[in-house]
C-alpha positions as a printed Julia matrix, in Angstrom:
164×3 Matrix{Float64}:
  96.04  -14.97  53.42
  93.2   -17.15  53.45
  94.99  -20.52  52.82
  93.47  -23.11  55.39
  90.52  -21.29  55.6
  86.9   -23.78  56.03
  83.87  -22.11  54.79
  80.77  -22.59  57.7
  77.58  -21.1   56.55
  75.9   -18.29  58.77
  72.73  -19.29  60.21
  69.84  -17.85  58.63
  68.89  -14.21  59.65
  65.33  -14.28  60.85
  62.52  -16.89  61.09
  63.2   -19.79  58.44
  60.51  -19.33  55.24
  58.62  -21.64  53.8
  56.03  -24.39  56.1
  57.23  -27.39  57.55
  57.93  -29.82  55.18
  60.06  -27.54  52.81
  62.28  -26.44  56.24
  62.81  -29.89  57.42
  63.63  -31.1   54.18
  66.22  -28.05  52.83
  66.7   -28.73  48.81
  69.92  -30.23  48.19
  73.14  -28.42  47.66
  74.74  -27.51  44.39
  78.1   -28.61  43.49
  80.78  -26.19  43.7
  83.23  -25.03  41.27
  86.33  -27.15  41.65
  88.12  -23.85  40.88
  87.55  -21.37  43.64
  90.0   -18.54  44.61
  90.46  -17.42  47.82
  88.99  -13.87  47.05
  86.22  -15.74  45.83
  85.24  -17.76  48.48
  85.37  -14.58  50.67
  82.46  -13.23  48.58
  80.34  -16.44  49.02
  80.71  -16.1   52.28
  80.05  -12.47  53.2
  77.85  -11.61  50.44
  74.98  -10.04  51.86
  72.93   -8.89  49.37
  71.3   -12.7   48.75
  69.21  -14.18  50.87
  70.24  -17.44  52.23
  73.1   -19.61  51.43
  74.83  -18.74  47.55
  75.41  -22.58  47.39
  71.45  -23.71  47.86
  69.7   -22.56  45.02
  66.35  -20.01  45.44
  63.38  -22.52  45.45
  60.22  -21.1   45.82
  58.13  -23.38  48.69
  55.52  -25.18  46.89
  53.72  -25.5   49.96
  53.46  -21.92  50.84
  52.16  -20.83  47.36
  49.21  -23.47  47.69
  48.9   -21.68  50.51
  48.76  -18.62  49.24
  46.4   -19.04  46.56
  43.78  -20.96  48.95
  43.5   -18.41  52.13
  43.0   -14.94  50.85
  43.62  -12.15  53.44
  40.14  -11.0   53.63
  37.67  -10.05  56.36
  34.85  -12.67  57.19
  31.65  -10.92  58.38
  29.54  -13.55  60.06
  25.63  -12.57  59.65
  23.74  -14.01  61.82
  19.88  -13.44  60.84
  17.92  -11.55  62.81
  16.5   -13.34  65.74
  14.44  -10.46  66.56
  11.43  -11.44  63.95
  10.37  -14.66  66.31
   7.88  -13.63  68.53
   7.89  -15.93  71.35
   4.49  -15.59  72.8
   5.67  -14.97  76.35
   3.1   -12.66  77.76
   0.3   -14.46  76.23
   1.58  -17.37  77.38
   1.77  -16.34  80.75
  -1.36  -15.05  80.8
  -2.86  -18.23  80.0
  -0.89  -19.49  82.76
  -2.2   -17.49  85.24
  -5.8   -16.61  84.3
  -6.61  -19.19  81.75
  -4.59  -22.55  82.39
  -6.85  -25.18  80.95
  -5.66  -28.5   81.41
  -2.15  -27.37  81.93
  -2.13  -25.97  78.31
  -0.85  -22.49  79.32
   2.06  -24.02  81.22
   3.01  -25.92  77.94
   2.65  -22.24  76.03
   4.89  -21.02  78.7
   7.61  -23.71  78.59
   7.74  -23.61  75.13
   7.79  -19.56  74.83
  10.9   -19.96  77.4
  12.6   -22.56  74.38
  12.28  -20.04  71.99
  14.06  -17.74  74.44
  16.86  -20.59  74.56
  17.02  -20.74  70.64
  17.18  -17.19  69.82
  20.27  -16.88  72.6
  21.88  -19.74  70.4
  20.64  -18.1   66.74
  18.96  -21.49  66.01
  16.76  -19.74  63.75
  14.7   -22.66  62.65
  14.22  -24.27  66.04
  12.99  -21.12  67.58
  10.44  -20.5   64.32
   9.02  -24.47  65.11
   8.95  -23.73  68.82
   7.12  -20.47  68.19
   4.62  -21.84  66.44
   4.34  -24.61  68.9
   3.31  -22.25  71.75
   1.14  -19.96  69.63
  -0.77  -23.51  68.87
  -0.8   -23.94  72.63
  -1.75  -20.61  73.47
  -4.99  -20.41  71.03
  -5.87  -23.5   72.27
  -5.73  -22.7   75.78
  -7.44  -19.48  75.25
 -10.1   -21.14  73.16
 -10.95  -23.8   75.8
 -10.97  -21.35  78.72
 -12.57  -18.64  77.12
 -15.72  -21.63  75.65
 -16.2   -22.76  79.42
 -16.3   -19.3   80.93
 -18.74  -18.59  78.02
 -20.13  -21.81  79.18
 -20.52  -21.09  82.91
 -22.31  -17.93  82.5
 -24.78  -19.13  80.41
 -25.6   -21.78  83.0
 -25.67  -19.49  85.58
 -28.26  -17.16  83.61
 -30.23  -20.36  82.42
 -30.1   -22.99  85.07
 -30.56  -26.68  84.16
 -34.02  -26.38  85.82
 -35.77  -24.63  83.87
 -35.68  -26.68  81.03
């Protein structure tokens, strides 16, 4: 009854397995039996119990086990440390802006507090520490200055210059 009868493979049932290189290059096919009855050739073909083709042999894709073995399926926490610890100096600073701006050094203090700002937005952790430090140096110097020539001015207002 099946005399005549050309075997066609079925296309494969669900997304091909295996990456790229092992799909676009299938392994090659086995030689059939020269002896093949017709019953037989109707189980090849409707056997359904295998997965793919009877004729290709079951290879393993070499590429996919690489993969396997090099991504595991694990979650990745990403800790970012805690930007919280850098003072920035921004109230000084503005004080020292307002009240005390010797020379310009408070507005220095200020632009750098607002850089720390910046750098603990973008977690640059060690930028923000440098810059901190930068406009507490600015800030103690700008208080130090104003605070000697206010010290300064009173004392030449309670001793004038001529008296001595």
């Amino acid at each position: 009854p099946f005399e005549g009868v050309a075997w066609t493979p079925r296309p494969p049932q669900g997304p091909p397995q295996g990456c790229f290189a092992c799909i676009a290059k299938p392994p090659a096919l086995r030689q059939a039996s020269p002896v093949l009855s017709p019953s037989s050739a109707v189980y090849l073909m409707e056997s359904k119990s295998c997965k793919g083709d009877s004729l290709r042999p079951v290879v393993p894709c070499k590429h996919s086990v690489e993969k396997k073995t090099m991504t595991n399926p694990t979650t990745v926490i990403e800790i970012y440390p805690d930007t919280t610890e850098v003072n920035d100096y921004y109230l000084w600073s503005i004080f020292n802006f307002v009240y005390l701006n010797f020379c310009c050094l408070g507005f220095i203090a200020l632009a750098y507090s607002l850089k720390v700002r910046d750098k603990k937005l973008l977690n640059d952790l060690n930028g923000a520490v440098e810059d901190a430090k930068t406009a507490r140096l600015f800030n103690i110097t700008s208080s130090a200055l104003a605070t000697f020539c206010i010290i300064l001015i009173f004392i030449f207002l309670r001793y004038p210059l001529t008296d001595y």
